[in-house]
KOLMARDO-457874 format. One record per residue (C-alpha): residue in three letters; x, y, z. Coordinates in pm, 1 decimal, decimal comma. Layout:
# residues N
     r          x          y          z
   ALA          X          Y          Z
...
***
This chain:
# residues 188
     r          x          y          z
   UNK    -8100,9   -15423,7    -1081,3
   UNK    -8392,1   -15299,5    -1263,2
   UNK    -8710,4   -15528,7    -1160,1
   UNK    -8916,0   -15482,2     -806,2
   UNK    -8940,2   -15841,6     -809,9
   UNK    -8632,4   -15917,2     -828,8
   UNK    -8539,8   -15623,9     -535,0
   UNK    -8805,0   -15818,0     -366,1
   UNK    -8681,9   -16166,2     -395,0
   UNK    -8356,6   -16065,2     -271,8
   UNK    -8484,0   -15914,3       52,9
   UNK    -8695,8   -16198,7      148,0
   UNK    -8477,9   -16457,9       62,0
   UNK    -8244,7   -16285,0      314,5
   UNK    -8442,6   -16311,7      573,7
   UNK    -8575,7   -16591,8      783,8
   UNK    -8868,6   -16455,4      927,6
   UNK    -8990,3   -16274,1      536,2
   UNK    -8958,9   -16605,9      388,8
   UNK    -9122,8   -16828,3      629,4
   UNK    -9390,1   -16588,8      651,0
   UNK    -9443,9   -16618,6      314,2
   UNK    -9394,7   -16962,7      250,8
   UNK    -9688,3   -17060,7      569,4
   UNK    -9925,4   -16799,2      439,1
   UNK    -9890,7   -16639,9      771,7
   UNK    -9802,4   -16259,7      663,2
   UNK   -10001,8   -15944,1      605,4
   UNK    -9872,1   -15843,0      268,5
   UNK    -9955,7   -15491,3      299,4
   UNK    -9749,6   -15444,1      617,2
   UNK    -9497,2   -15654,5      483,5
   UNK    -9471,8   -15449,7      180,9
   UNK    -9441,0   -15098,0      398,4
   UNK    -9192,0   -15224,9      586,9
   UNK    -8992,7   -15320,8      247,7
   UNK    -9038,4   -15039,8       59,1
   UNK    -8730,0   -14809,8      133,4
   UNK    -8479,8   -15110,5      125,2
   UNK    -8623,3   -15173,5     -237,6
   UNK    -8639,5   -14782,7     -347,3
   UNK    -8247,4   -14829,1     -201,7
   UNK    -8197,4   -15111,1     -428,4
   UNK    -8372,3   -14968,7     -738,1
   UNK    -8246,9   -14648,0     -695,2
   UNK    -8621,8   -14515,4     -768,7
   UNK    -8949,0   -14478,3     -661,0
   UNK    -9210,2   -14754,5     -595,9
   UNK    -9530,3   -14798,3     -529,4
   UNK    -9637,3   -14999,1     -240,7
   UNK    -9925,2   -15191,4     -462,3
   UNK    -9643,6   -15320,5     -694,4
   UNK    -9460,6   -15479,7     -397,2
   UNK    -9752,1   -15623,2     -249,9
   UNK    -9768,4   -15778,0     -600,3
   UNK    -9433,4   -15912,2     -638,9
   UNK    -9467,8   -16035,4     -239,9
   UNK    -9825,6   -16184,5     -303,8
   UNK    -9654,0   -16392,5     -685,6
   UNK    -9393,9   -16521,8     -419,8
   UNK    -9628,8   -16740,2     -197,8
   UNK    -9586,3   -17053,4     -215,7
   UNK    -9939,8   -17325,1     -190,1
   UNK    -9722,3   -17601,0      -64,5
   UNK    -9654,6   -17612,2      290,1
   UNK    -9283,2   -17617,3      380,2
   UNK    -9251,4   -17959,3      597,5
   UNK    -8967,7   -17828,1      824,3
   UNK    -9096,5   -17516,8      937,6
   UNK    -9484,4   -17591,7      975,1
   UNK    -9337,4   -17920,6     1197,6
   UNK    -9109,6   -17710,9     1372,9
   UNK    -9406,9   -17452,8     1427,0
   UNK    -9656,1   -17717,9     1550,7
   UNK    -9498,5   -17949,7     1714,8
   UNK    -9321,7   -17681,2     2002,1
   UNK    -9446,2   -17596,3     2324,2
   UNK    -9586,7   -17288,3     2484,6
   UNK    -9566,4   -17198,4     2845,2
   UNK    -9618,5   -16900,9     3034,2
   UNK    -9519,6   -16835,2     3447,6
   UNK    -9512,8   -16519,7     3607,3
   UNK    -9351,4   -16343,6     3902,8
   UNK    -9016,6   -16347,0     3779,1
   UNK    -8725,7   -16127,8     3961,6
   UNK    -8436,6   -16019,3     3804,3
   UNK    -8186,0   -16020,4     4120,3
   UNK    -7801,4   -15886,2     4096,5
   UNK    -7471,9   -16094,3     4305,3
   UNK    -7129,6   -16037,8     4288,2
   UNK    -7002,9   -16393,5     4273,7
   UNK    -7170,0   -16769,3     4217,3
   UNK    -7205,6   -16869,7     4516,6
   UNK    -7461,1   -16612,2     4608,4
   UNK    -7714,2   -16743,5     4331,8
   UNK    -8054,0   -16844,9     4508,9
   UNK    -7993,0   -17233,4     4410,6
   UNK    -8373,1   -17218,1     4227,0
   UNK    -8289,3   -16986,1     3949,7
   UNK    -8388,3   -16993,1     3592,0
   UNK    -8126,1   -16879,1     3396,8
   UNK    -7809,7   -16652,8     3531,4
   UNK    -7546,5   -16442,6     3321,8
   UNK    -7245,0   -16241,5     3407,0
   UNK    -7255,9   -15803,9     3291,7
   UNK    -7046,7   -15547,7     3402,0
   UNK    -6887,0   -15747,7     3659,3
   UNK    -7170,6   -15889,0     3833,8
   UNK    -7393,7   -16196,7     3850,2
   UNK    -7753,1   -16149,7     3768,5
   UNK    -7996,5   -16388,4     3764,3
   UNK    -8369,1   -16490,0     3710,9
   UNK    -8577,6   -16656,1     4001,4
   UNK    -8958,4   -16715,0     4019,6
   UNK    -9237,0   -16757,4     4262,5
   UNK    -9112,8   -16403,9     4421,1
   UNK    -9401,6   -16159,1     4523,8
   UNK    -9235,0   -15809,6     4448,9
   UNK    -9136,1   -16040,6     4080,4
   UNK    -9223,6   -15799,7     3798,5
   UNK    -9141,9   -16023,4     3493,9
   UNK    -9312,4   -16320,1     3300,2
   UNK    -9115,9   -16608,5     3119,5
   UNK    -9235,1   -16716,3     2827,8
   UNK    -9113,5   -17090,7     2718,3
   UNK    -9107,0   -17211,4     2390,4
   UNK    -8963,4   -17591,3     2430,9
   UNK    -8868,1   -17710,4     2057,1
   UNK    -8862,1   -18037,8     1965,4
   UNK    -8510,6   -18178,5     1983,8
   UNK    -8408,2   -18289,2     1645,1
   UNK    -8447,8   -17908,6     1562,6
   UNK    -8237,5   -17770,7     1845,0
   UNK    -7901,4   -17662,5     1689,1
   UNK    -8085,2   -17486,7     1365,4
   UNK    -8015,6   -17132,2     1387,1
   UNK    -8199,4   -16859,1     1292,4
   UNK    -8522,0   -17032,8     1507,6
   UNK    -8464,1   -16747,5     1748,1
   UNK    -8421,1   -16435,1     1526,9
   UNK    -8765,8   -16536,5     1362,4
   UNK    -8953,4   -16556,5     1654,4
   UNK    -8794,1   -16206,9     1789,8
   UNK    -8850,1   -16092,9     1447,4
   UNK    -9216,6   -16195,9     1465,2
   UNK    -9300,8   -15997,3     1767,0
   UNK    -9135,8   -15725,0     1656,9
   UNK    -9388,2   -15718,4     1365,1
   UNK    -9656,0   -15733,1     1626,4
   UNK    -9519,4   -15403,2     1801,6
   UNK    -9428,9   -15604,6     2113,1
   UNK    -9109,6   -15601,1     2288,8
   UNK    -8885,6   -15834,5     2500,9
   UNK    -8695,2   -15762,0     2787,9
   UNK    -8449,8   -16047,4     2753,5
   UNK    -8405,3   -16357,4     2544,2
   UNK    -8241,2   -16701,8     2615,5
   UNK    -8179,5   -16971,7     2416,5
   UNK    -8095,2   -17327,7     2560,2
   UNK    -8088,3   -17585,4     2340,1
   UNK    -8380,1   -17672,1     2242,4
   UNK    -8557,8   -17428,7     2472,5
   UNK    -8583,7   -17019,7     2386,2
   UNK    -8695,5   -16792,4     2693,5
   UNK    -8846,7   -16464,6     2665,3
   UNK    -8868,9   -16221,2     2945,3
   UNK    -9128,9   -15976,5     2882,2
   UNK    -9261,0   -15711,4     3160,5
   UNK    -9587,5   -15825,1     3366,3
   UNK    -9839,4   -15643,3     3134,2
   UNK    -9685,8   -15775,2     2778,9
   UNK    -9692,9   -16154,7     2862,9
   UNK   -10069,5   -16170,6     2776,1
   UNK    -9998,6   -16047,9     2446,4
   UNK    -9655,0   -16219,7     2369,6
   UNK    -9834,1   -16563,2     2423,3
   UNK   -10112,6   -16434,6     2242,5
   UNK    -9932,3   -16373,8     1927,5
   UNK    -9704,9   -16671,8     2008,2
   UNK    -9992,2   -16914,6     2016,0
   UNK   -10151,2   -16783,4     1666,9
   UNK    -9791,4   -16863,4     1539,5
   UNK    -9700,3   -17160,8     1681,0
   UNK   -10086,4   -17335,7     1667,7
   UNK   -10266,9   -17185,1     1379,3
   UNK   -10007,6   -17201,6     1106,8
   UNK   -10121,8   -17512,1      961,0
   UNK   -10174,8   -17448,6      562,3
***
């Protein structure tokens, strides 16, 4: 392979969250481009400058909106509840019956339940509408998107047509920050 666009095109078209960014206007190029530049020096087997990717990246936006993912994006629904617990049983029957979500590790039960006052976690809902709920990859780019925002997530569900983030107390504020921008100012 000998062109940086075409290194280019091949990394964003393999990934979900680099080519709806692109395609909804919604990306920084010059962070974008930073965080491409070793796969494409891998790829090219040479140097390159950082300008000539945010070139190739910038020739690779589209000025039509793509109707799936801007519906997908607006049309969800954001909601935010703190003073979660993550508690720990041995078997099912133990499970307070008010829990969020539960999930077997190392032999134990442990589950989510809210409204608890030593509760050190936040959920973070995103409720997609239904005709999108068995698309894949929806997840991935919204992990992948607040990844790019330097913010991380404790724990991630994904229920049909719902996905669950639990973040920590103090990065729920931010998570539904960034969330929002996403999900309610991506219209092109």
């Amino acid at each position: 392979m000998a062109k940086i666009n075409e290194a280019v095109g091949i990394l964003v078209s393999n990934n979900p969250l680099y080519s709806i960014l692109i395609k909804s206007n919604l990306v920084n190029y010059t962070n974008l481009a930073k965080a491409l530049v070793p796969q494409v020096r891998a790829l090219l087997k040479r140097d390159v400058k950082i300008n000539t990717i945010v070139k190739a990246l910038s020739l690779m936006a589209s000025h039509e909106a793509e109707e799936e993912t801007i519906n997908f994006l607006s049309n969800a629904n954001l909601s935010l509840e703190y003073k979660f617990l993550e508690k720990e049983v041995l078997n099912p029957g133990q499970i307070d019956p008010n829990f969020l979500v539960a999930y077997r590790e190392d032999g134990t039960i442990k589950y989510l339940i809210g409204n608890e006052s030593k509760g050190n976690l936040a959920c973070i809902r995103i409720s997609l509408p239904k005709e999108i709920a068995g698309k894949p990859g929806i997840t991935l780019f919204l992990v992948q998107y607040l990844m790019m925002q330097h913010i991380s997530i404790e724990r991630i569900y994904r229920l049909s047509n719902q996905v669950i983030l639990v973040s920590t107390l103090a990065e729920a504020d931010s998570v539904v920050k960034h969330l929002s921008s996403l999900l309610y100012n991506s219209h092109l």
